[in-house]
N, C-alpha and C positions, 0 to 999 in steps of 0.2 A: 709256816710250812703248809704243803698243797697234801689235798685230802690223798689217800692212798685209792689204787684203783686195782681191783678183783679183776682177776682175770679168770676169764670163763675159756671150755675148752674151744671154743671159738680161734681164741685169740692165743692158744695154744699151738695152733695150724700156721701159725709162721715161725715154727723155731727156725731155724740158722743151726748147720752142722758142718763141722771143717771140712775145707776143703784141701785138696793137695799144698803141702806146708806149711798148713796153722796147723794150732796146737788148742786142747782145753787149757786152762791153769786156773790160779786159784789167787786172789789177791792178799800179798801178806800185809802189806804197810803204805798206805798213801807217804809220798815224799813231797806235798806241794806240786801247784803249780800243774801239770799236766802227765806226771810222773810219777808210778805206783812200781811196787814190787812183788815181781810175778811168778810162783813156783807152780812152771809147766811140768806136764803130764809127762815128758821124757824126764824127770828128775834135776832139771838145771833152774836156777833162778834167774831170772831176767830183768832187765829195767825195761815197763811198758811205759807206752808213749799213749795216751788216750787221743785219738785222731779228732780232725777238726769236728769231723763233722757228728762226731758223739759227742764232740764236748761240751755242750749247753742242752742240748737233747736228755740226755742219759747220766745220771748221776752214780759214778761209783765207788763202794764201797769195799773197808775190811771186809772178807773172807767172800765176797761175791768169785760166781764162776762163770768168767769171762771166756774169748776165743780171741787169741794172741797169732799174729804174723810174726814169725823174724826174721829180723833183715836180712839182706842177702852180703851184707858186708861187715857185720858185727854178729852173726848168726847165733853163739853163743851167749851175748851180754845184753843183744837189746833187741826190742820186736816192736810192733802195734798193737793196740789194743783194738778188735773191731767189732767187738759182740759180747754185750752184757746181759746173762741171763736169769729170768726173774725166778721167784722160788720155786713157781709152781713147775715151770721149764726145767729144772734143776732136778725135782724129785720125776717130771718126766723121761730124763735122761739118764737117771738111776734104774729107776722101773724096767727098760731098754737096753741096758746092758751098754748101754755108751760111756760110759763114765765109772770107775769104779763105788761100791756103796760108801766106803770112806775115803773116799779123795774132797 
């Protein structure tokens, strides 16, 4: 396992905040493979897809809180995954009133 890496508010100054059609959500259960299960912020569950290019980059986990697209042709059932964010990011987006305190 690779050493964990602190993040300073530095490195705080690039969060990622959705944009027109994504959503926050919340990871409930890795399914393999490239495949998690997503309960977004409108209340629907989703099957996320972790895209290529976070794939070997960014490792994610149970209850991490990611930034989900859904598709435009399964909008209901399935989305992308494109933005995993760390803890510190996380109680930053609490703090801020973007996210609710228990979501």
């Amino acid at each position: 396992m690779g050493k964990r890496q602190v993040k300073n508010e530095s490195a705080l100054k690039e969060i990622r905040l959705p944009e027109e059609g994504e959503l926050f959500g919340r990871v409930l259960k890795m399914m393999g493979g490239e495949n998690v299960m997503v309960k977004c912020a409108d209340n629907m569950t989703r099957r996320g897809r972790i895209r290529g290019k976070l794939k070997r980059r960014v490792w994610i986990r149970d209850n991490d809180i990611v930034i989900i697209a859904p598709w435009d042709f399964k909008e209901a059932d399935r989305g992308d995954i494109i933005w995993r964010f760390t803890l510190p990011q996380v109680e930053w987006l609490k703090d801020n009133n973007h996210i609710p305190k228990d979501f």
